[in-house]
C-alpha positions in Angstrom: 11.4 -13.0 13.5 13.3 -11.5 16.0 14.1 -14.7 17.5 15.5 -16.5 14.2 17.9 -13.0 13.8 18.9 -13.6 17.1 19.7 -17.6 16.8 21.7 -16.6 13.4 23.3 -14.2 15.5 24.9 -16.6 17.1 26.3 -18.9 14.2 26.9 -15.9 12.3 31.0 -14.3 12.6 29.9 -10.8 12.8 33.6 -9.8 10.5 32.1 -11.8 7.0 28.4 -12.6 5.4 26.1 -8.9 5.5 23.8 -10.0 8.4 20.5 -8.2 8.0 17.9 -8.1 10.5 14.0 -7.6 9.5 11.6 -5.5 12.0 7.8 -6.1 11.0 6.9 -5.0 15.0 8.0 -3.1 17.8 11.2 -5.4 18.9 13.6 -5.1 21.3 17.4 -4.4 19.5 19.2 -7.1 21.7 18.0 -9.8 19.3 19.7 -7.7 16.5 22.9 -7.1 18.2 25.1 -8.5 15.5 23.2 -7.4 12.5 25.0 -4.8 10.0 21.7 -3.5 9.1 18.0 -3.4 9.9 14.7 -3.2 7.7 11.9 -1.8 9.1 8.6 -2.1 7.1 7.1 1.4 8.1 8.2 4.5 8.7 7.1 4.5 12.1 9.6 1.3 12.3 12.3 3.1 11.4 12.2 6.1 13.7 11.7 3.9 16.3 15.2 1.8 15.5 17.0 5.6 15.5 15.8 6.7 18.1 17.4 3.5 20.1 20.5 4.6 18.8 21.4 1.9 15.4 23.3 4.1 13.2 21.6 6.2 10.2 23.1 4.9 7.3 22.2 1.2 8.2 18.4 1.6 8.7 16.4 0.6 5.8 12.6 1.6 4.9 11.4 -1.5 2.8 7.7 -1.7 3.0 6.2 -5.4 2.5 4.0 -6.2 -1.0 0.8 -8.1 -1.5 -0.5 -9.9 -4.7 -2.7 -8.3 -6.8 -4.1 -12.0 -8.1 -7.8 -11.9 -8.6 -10.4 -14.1 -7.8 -14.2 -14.5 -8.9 -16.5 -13.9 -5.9 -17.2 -16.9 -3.5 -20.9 -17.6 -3.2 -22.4 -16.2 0.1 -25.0 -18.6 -0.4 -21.9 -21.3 0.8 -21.5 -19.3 4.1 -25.6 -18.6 4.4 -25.0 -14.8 3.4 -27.7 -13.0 1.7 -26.8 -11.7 -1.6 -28.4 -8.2 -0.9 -26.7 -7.1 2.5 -23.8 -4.9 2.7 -20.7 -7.4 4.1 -18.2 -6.8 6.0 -14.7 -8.9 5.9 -12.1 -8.6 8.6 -9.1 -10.7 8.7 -6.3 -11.9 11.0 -5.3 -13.9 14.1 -8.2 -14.4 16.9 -6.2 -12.4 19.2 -7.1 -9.1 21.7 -4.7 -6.8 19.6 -6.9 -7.4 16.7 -9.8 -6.1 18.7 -12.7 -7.8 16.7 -14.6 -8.0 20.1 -14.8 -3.6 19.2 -15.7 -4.7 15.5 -18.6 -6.8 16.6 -19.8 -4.2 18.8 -20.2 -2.2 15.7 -22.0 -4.9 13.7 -24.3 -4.8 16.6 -24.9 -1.0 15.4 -25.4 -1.7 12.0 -28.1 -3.9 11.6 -28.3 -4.6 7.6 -24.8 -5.3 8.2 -23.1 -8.4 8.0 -19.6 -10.1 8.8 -17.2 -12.8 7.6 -14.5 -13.0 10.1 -11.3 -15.0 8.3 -8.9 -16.1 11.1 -8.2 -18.4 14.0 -6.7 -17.6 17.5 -7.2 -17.7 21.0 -10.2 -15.2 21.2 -12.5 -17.5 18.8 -14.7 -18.8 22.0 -15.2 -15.4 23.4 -16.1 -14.1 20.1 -18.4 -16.2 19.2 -19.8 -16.1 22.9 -19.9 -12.2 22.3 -21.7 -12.4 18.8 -24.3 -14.4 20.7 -24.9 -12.2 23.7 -25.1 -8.9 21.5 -27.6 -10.9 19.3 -25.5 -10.8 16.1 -24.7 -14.4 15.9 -27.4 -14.7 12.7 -25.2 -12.4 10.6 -21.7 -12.9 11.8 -20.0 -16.3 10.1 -16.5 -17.2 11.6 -14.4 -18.8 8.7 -11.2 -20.4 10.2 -7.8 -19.8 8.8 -8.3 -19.0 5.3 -5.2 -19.1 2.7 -8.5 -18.4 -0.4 -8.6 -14.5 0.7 -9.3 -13.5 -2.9 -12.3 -14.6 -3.0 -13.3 -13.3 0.3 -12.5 -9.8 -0.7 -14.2 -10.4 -4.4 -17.7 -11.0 -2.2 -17.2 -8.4 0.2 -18.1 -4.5 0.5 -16.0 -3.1 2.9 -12.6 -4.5 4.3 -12.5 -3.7 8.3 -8.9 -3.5 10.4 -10.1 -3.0 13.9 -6.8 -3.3 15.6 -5.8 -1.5 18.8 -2.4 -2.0 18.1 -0.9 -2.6 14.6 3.1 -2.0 13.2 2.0 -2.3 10.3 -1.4 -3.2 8.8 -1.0 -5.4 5.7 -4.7 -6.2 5.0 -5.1 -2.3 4.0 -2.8 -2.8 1.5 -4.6 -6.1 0.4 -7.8 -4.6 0.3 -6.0 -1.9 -1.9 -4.4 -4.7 -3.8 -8.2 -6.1 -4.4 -9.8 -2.4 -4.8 -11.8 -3.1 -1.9 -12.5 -0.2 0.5 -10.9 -0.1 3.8 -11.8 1.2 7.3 -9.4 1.0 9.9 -9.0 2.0 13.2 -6.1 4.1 14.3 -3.4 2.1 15.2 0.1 2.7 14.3 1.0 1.1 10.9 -3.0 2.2 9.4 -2.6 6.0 10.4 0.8 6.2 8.4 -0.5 3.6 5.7 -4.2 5.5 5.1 -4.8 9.1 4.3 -8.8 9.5 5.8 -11.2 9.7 3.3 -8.8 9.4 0.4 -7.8 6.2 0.5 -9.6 4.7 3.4 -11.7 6.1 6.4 -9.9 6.3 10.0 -11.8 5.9 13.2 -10.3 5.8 16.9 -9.3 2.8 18.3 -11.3 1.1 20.6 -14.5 2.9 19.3 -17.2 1.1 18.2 -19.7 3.6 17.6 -17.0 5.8 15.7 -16.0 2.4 13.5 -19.8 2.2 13.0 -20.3 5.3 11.8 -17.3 5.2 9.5 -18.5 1.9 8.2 -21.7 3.5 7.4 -20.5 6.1 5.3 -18.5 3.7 2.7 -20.7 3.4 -0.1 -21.6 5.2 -3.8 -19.1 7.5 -5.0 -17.0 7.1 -1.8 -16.4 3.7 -2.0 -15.8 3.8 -5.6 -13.4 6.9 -4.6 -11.5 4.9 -1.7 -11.1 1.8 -4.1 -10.0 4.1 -6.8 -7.0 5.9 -4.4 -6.4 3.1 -2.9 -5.6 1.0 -6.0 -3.3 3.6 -7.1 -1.3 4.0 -3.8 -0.8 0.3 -3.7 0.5 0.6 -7.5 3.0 3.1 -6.6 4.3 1.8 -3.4 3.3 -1.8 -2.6 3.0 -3.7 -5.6 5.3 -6.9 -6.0 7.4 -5.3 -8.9 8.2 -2.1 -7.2 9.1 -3.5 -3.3 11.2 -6.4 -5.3 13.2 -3.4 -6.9 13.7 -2.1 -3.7 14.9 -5.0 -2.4 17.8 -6.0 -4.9 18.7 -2.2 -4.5 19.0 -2.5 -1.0 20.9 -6.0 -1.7 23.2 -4.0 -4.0 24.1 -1.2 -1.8 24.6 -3.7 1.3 27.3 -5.9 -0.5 29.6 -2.7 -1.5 
């Protein structure tokens, strides 16, 4: 992202077309240079791009949207799931920020738990290697790159963001989307995104018996009460209709 603003940069005159540069992460501004304005998807993003100095009035908070689209349930007798146990689904790139090697540390603490694990990346071989040494290999299935997350989400009891480091955190607000509850660990974007035990449950980062015991607590009337809060904070702030409007506000104000 921040490379593509900073290639249009250059093709770009800077006296002509409203150049606006997007910040989904924690960028440096010299790939922004020439922009007239910058979006930052968080709050957190945006007192970040003030506090390097871009001028007030041309910082934008436009937070991202999900789809709300449902799916049925995909059969856990496909990925050899039994029908009974509580499952876990965590999604994302296979990479050390995502910190699933702290999320199968906490399987390893819950054992009537299992795991579906949607994502590809460079950490797959260690995690699997992981999953085997801790003796959890039997209940955690590694799915690839999945575009079919509906589905997942539909089968599953509890949506997990491990990440140690996270701008922004969008499967919370697809687990909202799909009234599924969410733990999450700590990290930037899911501490502004989650209010703990409302809408989701909060655990430190890089604590896998504190994610365990948070995972533990989700069910009954609390996970009916996360889904519940959640699905009405993703109404009000993230759903397609509402960011959209944002957006073609944003697009009208920028072009006066």
């Amino acid at each position: 992202m921040s490379r593509a603003t900073e290639i249009c940069s250059r093709v770009l005159p800077h006296a002509g077309p409203v150049h606006v540069g997007r910040m989904g992460g924690y960028y440096k501004l010299k790939y922004f240079r020439k922009c007239h304005h910058l979006i930052g998807n968080t709050m957190g993003m945006i007192r970040y791009i003030g506090e390097l100095g871009w001028p007030k009035n041309n910082i934008h908070y436009l937070p991202n949207f999900v789809s709300s689209s449902r799916s049925p349930a995909l059969d856990r007798d496909l990925l050899t799931t039994p029908g009974d146990v509580p499952l876990l689904l965590a999604l994302g790139r296979l990479h050390t920020n995502k910190a699933f090697d702290v999320l199968l540390n906490a399987v390893a603490l819950l054992p009537d738990h299992w795991l579906w694990i949607a994502g590809s990346g460079p950490e797959e071989r260690a995690l699997r290697i992981q999953a085997r040494e801790l003796g959890i290999e039997k209940r955690v299935r590694f799915l690839g790159w999945r575009q079919d997350v509906a589905p997942l989400f539909a089968s599953a009891d509890v949506c997990v963001c491990a990440s140690r480091a996270e701008p922004l955190g969008n499967v919370v607000i697809e687990s909202w989307a799909q009234e599924v509850p969410v733990v999450a660990a700590a990290a930037a974007g899911p501490s502004e995104l989650i209010t703990h035990e409302v809408d989701g449950l909060l655990c430190p980062t890089n604590d896998a018996s504190q994610m365990a015991q948070a995972i533990s607590k989700v069910h009954g009337t609390m996970a009916q009460g996360l889904c519940a809060e959640g699905w009405q904070k993703y109404q009000k702030f993230f759903s397609e209709q509402i960011v959209v409007d944002k957006y073609l506000q944003f697009f009208d104000l920028v072009k006066q």
